[in-house]
C-alpha positions as CSV (number, residue, x, y, z in Angstrom):
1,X,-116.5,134.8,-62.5
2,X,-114.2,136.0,-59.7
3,X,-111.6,133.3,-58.5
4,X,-111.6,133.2,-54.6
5,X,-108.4,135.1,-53.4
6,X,-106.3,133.3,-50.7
7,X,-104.0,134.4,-47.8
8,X,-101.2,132.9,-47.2
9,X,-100.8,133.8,-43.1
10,X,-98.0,133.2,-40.6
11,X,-98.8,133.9,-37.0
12,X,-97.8,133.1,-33.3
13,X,-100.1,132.6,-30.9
14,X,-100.9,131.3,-27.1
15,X,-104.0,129.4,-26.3
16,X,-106.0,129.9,-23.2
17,X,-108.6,127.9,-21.3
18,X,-110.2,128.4,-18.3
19,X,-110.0,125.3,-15.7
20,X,-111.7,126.5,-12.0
21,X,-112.0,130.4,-13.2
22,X,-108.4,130.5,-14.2
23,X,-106.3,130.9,-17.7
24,X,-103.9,128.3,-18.3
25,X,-101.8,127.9,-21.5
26,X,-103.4,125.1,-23.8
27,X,-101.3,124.9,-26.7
28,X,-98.3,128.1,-28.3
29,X,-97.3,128.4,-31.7
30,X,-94.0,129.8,-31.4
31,X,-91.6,132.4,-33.5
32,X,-89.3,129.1,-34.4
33,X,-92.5,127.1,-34.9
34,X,-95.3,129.0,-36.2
35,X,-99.1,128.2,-37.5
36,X,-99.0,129.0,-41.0
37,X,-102.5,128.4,-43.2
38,X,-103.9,129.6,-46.2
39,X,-107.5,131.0,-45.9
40,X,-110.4,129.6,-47.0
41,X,-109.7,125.6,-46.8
42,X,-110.7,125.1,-43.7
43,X,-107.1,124.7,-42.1
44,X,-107.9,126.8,-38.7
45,X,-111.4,127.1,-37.0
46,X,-114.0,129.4,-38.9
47,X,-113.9,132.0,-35.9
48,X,-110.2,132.0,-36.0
49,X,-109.8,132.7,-39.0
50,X,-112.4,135.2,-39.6
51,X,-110.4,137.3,-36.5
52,X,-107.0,137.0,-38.2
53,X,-107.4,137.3,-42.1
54,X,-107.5,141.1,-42.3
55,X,-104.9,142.0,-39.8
56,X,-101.7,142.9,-41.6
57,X,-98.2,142.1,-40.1
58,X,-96.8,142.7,-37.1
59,X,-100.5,143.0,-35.6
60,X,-101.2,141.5,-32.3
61,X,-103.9,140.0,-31.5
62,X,-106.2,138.6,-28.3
63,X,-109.9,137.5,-29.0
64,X,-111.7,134.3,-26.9
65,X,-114.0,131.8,-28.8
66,X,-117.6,130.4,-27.5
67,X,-116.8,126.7,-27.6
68,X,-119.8,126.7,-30.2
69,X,-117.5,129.0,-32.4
70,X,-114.4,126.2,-31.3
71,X,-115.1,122.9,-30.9
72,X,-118.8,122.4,-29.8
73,X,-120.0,121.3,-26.8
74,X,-119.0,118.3,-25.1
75,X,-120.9,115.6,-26.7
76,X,-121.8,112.4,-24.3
77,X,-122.6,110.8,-27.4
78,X,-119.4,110.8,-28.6
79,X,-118.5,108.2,-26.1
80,X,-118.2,105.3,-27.8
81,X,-117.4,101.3,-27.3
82,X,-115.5,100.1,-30.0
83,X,-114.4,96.0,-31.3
84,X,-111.2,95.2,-29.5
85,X,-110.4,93.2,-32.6
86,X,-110.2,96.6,-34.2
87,X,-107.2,96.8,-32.3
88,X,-105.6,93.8,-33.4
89,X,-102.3,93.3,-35.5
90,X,-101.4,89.8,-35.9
91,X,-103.5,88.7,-33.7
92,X,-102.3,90.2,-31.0
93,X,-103.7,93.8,-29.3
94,X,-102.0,96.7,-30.0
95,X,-100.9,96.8,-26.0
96,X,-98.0,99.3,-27.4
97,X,-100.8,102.3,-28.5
98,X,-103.9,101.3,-27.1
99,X,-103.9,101.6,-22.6
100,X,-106.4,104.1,-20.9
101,X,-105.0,107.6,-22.1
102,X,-103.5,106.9,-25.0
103,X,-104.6,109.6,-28.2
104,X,-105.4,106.9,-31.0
105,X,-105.1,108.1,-34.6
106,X,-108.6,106.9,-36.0
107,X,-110.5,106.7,-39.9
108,X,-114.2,106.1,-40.2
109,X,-115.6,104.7,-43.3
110,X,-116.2,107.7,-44.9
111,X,-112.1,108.1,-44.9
112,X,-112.0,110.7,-42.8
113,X,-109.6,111.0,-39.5
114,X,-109.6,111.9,-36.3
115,X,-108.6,110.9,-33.1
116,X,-110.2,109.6,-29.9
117,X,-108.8,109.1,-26.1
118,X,-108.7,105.5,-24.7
119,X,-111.3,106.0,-21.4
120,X,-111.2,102.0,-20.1
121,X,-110.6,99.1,-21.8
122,X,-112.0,95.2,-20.8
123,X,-112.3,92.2,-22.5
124,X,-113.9,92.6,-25.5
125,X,-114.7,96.6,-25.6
126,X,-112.4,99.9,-25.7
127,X,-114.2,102.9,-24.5
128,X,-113.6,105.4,-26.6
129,X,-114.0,109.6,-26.1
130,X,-114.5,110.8,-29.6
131,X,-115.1,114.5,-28.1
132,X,-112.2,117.1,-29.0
133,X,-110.2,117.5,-26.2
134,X,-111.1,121.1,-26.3
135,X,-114.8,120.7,-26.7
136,X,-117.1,122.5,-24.1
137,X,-114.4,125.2,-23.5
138,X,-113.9,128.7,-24.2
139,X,-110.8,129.6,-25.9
140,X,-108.9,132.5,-25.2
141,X,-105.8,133.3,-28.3
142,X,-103.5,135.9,-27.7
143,X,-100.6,136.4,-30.5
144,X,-98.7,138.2,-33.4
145,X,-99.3,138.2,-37.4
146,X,-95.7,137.6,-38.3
147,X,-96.6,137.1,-42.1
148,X,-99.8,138.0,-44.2
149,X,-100.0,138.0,-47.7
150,X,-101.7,137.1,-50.8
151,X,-101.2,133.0,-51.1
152,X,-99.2,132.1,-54.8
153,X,-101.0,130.3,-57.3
154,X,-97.7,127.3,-56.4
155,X,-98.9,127.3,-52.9
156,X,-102.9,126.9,-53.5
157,X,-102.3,124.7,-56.1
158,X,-99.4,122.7,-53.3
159,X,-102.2,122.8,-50.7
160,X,-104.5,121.6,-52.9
161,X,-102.3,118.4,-54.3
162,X,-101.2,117.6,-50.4
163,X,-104.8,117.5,-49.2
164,X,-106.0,114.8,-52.1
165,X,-102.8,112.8,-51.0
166,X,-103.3,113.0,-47.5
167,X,-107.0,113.6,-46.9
168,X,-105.9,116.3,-43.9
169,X,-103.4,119.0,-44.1
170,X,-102.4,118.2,-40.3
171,X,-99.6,115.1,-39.9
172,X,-102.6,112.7,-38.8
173,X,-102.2,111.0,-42.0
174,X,-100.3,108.4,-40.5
175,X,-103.8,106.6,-38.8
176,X,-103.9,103.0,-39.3
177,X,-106.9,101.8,-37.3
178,X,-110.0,101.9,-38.7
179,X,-113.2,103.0,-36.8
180,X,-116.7,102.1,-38.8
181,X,-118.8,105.1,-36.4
182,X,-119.1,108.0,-37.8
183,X,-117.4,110.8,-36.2
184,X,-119.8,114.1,-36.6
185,X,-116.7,116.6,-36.5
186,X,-115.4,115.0,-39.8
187,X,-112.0,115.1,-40.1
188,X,-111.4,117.3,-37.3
189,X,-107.8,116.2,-35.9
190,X,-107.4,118.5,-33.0
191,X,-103.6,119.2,-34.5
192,X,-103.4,122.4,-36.5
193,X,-106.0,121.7,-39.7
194,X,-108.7,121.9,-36.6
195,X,-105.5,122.6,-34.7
196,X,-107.5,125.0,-34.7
């Protein structure tokens, strides 16, 4: 049986969304930080990485995304009220990371993360937006392949180890509140593993 061959890719790119018909820079991966992936493990979007794994270096590229090829639609049901108690420490309420705003690392009981966006909070409740902040928009990428090769057995079987440790290949494995709803994206982060 064939083993699956993975690319190890190293690219720049700027990301685009449309607010009120115009473009306006969402996110950049730059030359002195770059996204760098390995294909096949689900570290960028599906789309994204079926328009970037056969274009060699030195390639530029510019290609927009439905949001159903991104990050879905914007989901109402996503909306959530959650426990303040899951909030607590002590206690006492996180005041220092939960306020209306605040990007809250989350976990659901299935161990996956993700992350939500205080909307209001009263006396008992904390609305919760559970949506990524991308959904319901297209997304426009416009960049340069700076590295593209076959990935090393080292680095599959690296990605491989870090992801079993870490459950997420994206720096949000530092979530310490735990949320018992089950997110539908999984373990979408909105960082770089979904970063894209």
């Amino acid at each position: 049986m064939d083993q699956i061959q993975h690319k190890y890719i190293v690219l720049t790119y700027k990301l685009f969304t449309k607010q009120d018909g115009k473009e306006e820079m969402a996110e950049e991966a730059t030359e002195q930080r770059p996204f760098s992936f390995l294909t096949g493990f689900g570290m960028a979007l599906d789309a994204f990485e079926e328009k970037v794994k056969d274009l060699n270096e030195g390639e530029e590229f510019s290609f927009s995304l439905t949001p159903e090829q991104a990050y879905g639609n914007y989901e109402e049901a996503h909306v959530i009220n959650i426990d303040k108690s899951v909030f607590t420490i002590n206690n006492h309420f996180d005041h220092e990371h939960i306020f209306k705003g605040a990007i809250v690392p989350l976990q659901n009981e299935d161990g996956n993360h993700f992350l939500g966006k205080v909307l209001d909070i009263n006396d008992e409740k904390i609305k919760m937006d559970l949506n990524h902040p991308l959904a319901g928009q297209e997304l426009t990428f416009k960049g340069k392949i700076m590295e593209a090769r076959e990935a090393t057995k080292e680095e599959v079987e690296g990605f491989i180890k870090h992801i079993e440790q870490h459950h997420c290949g994206c720096g949000c494995e530092d979530c310490d509140h735990d949320c018992d709803h089950d997110h539908e994206h999984g373990d979408s982060c909105g960082c770089g593993c979904g970063h894209l």
